[in-house]
MIKEMI-610486 format. One line per 5 residues: their letters; for each residue z, y, x of C-alpha. Coordinates in nm, 4 decimals. Each point is the difference from the previous one (the first is absolute). Example, Ala and Ser with C-alpha at 12.3 -4.5 7.8 and 13.67 -1.06 7.14 Angstrom:
2
AS	0.7800 -0.4500 1.2300; -0.0660 0.3440 0.1370
This chain:
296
XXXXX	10.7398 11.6067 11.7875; 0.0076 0.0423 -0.3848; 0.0481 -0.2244 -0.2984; -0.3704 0.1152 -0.1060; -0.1480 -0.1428 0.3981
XXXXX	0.1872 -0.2642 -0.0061; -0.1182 -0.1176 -0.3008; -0.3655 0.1312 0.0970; 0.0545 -0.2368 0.3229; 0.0999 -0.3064 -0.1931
XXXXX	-0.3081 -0.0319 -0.2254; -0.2349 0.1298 0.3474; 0.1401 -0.3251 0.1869; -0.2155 -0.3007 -0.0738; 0.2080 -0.3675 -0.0317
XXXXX	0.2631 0.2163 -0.1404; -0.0836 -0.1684 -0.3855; 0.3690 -0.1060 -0.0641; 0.1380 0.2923 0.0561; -0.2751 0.2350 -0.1750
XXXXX	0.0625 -0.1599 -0.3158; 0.3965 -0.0052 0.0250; -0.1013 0.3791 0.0186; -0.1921 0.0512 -0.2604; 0.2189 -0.1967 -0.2345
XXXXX	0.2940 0.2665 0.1538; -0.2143 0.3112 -0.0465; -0.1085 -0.0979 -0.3823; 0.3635 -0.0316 -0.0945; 0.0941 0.3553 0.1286
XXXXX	-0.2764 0.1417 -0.1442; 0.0504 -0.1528 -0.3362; 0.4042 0.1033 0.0371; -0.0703 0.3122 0.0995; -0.2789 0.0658 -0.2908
XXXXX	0.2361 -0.1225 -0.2254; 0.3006 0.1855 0.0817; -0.2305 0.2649 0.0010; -0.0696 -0.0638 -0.3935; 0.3234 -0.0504 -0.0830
XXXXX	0.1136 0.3824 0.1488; -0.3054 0.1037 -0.1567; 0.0595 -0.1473 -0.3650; -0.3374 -0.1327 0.0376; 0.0257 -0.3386 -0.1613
XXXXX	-0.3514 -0.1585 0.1979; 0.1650 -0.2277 0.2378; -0.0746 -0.3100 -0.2008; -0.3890 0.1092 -0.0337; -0.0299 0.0493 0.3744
XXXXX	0.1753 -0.3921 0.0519; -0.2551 -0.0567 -0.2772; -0.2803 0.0293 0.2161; 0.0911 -0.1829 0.2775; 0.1752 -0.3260 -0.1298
XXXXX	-0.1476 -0.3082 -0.1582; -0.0505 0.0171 -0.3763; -0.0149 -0.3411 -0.2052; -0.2186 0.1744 -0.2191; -0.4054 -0.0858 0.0618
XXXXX	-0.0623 0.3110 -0.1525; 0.2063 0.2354 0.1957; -0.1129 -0.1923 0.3168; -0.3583 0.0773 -0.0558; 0.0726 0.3871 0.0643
XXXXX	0.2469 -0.0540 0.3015; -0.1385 -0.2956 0.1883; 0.1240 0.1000 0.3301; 0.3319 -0.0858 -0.1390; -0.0819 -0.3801 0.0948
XXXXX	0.0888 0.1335 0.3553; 0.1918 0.3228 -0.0082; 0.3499 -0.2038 -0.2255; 0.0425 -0.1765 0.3355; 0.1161 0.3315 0.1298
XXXXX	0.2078 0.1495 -0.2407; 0.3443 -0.0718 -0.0406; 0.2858 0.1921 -0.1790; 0.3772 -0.1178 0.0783; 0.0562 0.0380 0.3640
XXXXX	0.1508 -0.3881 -0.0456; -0.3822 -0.0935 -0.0968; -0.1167 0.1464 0.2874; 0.2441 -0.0977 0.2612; -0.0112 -0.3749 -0.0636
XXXXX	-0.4147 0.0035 -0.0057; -0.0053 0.2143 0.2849; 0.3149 -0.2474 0.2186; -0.2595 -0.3146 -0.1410; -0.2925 0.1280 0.1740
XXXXX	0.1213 0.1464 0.2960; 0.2031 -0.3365 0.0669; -0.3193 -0.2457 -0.1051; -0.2481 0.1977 0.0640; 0.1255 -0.0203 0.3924
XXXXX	-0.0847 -0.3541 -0.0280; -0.3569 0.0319 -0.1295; -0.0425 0.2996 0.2259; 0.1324 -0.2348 0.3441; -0.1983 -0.2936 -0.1016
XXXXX	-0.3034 0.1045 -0.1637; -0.0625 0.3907 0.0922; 0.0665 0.3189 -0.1832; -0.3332 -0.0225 -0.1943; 0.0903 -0.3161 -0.2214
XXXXX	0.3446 0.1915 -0.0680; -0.2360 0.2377 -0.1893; -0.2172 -0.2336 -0.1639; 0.3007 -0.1981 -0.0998; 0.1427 0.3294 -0.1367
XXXXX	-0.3081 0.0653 -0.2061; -0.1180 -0.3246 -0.1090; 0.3933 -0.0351 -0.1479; -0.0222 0.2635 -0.1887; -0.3569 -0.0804 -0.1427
XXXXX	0.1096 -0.3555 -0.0559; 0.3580 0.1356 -0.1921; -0.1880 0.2662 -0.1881; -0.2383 -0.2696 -0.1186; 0.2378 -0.2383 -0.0966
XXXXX	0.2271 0.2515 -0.1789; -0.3235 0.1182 -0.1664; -0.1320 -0.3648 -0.1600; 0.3617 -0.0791 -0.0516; 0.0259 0.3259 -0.2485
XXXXX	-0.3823 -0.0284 -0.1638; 0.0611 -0.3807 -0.0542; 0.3028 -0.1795 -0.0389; 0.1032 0.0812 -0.3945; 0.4067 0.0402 0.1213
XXXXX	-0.1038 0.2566 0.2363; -0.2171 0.1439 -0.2269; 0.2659 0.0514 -0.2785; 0.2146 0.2054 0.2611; -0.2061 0.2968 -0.0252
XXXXX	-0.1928 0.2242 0.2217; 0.2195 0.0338 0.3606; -0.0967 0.1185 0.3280; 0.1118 -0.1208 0.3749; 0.0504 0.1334 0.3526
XXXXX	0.1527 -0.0850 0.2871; -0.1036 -0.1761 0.3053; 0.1584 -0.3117 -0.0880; -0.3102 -0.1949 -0.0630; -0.1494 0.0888 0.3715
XXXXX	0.3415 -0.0557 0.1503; 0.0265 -0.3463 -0.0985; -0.3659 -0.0897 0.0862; 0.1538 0.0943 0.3468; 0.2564 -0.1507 -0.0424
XXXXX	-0.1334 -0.3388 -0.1143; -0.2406 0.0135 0.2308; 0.2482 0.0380 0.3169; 0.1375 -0.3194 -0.1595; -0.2750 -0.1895 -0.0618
XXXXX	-0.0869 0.0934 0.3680; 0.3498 -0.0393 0.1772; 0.1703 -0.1884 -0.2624; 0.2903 -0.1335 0.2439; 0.0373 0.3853 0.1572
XXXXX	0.3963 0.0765 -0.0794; 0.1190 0.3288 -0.1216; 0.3335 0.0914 0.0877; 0.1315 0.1298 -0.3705; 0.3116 0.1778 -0.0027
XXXXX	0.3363 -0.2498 -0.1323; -0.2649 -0.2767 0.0044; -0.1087 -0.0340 0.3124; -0.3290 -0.1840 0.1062; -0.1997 -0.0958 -0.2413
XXXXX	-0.4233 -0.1221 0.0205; -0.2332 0.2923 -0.1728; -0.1452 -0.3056 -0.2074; 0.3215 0.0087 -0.2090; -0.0077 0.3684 0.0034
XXXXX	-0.3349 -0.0331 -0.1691; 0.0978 -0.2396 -0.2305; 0.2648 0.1626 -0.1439; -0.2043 0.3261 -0.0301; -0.2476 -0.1827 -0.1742
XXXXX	0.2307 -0.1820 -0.2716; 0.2154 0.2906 -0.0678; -0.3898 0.1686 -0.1281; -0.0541 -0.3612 -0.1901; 0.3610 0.0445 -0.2117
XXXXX	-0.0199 0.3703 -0.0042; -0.3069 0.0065 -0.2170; 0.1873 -0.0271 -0.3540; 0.2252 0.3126 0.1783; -0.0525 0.3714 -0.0150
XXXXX	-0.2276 0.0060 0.2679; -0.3065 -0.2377 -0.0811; -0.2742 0.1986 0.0957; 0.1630 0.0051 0.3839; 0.0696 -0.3317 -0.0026
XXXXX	-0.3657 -0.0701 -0.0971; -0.1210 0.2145 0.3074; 0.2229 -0.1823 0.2160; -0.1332 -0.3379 -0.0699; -0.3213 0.1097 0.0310
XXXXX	0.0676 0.1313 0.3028; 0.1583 -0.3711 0.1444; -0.2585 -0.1794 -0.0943; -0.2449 0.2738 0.2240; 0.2690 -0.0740 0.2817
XXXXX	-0.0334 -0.3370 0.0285; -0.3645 -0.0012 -0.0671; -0.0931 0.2219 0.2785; 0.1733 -0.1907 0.2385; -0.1306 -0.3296 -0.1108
XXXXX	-0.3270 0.1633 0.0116; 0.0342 0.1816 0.3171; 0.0889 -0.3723 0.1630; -0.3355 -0.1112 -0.1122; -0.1877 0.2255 0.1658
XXXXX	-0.0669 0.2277 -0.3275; 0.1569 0.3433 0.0133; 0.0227 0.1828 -0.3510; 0.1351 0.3324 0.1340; -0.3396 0.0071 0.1886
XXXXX	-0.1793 0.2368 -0.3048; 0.3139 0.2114 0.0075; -0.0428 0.0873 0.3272; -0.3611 0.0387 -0.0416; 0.0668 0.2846 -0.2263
XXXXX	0.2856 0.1510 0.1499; -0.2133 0.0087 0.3158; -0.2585 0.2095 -0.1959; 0.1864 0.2166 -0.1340; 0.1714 0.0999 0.3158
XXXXX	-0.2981 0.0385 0.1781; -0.1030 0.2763 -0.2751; 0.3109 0.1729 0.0453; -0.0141 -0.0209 0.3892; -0.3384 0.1046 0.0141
XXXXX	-0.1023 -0.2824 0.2115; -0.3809 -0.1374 0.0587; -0.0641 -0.3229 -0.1753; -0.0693 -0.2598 0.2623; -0.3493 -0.1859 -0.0576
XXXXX	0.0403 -0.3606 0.0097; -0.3348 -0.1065 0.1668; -0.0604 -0.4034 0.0124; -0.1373 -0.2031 0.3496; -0.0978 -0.3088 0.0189
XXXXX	0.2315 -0.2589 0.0480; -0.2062 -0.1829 0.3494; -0.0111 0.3714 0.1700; 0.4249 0.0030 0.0037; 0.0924 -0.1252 0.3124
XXXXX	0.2407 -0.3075 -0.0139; 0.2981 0.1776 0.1893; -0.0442 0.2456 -0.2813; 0.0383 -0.2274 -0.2398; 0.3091 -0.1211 0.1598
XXXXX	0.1467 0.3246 0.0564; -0.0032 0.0630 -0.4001; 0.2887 0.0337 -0.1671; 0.3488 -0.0289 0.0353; 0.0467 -0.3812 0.1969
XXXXX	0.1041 -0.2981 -0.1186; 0.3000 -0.1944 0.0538; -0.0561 -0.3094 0.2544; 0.0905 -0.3277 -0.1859; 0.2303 -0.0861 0.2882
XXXXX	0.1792 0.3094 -0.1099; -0.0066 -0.0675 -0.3569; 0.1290 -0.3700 0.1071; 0.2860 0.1670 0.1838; 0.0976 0.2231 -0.3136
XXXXX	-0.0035 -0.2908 -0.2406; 0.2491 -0.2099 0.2797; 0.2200 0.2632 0.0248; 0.0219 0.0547 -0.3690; 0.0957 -0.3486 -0.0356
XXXXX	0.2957 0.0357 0.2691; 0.1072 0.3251 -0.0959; -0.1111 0.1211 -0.3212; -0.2853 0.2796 -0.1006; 0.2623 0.3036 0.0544
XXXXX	0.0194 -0.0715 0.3684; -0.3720 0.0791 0.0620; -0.0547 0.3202 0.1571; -0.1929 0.2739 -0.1752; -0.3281 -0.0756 0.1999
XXXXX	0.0584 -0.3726 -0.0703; 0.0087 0.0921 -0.3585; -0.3274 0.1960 0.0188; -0.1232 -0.2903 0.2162; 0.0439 -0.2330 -0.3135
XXXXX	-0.1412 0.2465 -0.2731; -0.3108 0.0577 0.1958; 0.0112 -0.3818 0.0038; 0.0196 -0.1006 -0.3721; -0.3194 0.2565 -0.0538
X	-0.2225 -0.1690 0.2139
């Protein structure tokens, strides 16, 4: 099978999220190397104009005429360091999200990260006076959606251990943590625009979850659209939504809906054993058990 079905096959599969966007982060960076190698062999010195359109300007101005950049910097990468890292971060945390809550909140964390670091890195640069003195800048990178994930697997799992090479185990909560204050004292460094997108992206982490455990999901518009705009590409019939009275629904039917509930003997069992043993010796549907608890 080729490179080009393989790829074909990976964005056919559905709950394949995780992987589609390691994928497309992977096939912007060749294409971006390639064009600019391209350039340079060429003499054609564009390469900057063409990273122009696609990453994050400060600039209000500039944004107004490329406002699909508020999405497309958190795909765009340049060193093949810059990319590795973001690409190890969300393959390894976005596992978690993926095993706990389903591929589809992988995306909307993905997303909403990027939204919430593009925004931040936006009223950072258009209203603080320090920022503004350092000039026009632009920023890429899919640092600011990687550490929504990331937060977010922590805020979720925060005792879940992470074998780190010459460290050992060590929780993802103090993984976070130090992700998030190396952004705090990096923002008098070279790169303040990134660390700006990468606190906004933590606080979107840790809000989603916190949401998503009170029954509110904010990924649900995300969806909504991305939904849409598959079904235009796929060519699928939109499905009419027709409403029925609520006494003509027969009460096994009602009790058949949706995914079921954990018992509260179960839940009581979870909680003991947590007591004698620790949250890392549930089992994985244990762990789902608990989740689906704490929403109810």
């Amino acid at each position: 099978m080729s490179i080009y079905n393989d790829i074909r096959t990976a964005f056919n599969r559905r709950d394949n999220s995780l992987n589609q966007l390691l994928l497309i982060n992977v096939l912007v960076f060749v294409v971006l190397q390639l064009i600019r190698v391209v350039m340079w062999l060429s003499g054609l010195p564009y390469y900057s104009s063409v990273i122009e359109q696609l990453a994050l300007p400060s600039n209000l101005s500039w944004l107004a005429y490329r406002p699909w950049t508020v999405l497309t910097y958190a795909f765009v990468h340049e060193g093949f360091l810059h990319i590795l890292f973001n690409l190890l971060n969300l393959y390894w945390f976005g596992a978690l999200i993926r095993e706990y809550l389903g591929e589809r909140k992988v995306t909307s964390l993905y997303i909403l990260g990027a939204l919430a670091g593009a925004a931040l890195f936006l009223l950072g640069y258009n209203v603080i006076p320090k920022l503004q003195q350092l000039g026009p800048t632009i920023v890429l990178g899919a640092s600011g959606a990687v550490v929504a994930i990331v937060v977010a697997a922590a805020t979720l799992l925060p005792n879940y251990e992470f074998n780190l090479i010459l460290i050992g185990p060590v929780r993802i909560k103090y993984i976070a943590a130090v992700l998030v204050l190396i952004a705090l004292f990096g923002l008098d460094g070279g790169n303040t625009g990134g660390e700006m997108a990468h606190i906004g992206g933590a606080i979107l982490g840790f809000t989603f979850i916190k949401q998503l455990q009170a029954g509110r999901d904010m990924g649900r518009p995300i969806l909504a659209i991305g939904d849409w705009v598959g079904g235009l590409f796929s060519g699928r019939p939109s499905l009419r939504v027709s409403h029925r009275n609520r006494a003509t629904v027969p009460p096994t039917a009602k009790a058949r809906k949706g995914p079921a509930q954990p018992e509260a003997e179960d839940i009581d069992s979870i909680l003991d054993k947590i007591s004698r043993s620790g949250y890392e010796s549930l089992s994985k549907e244990e762990k789902q058990k608990l989740f689906r608890a704490s929403q109810q």
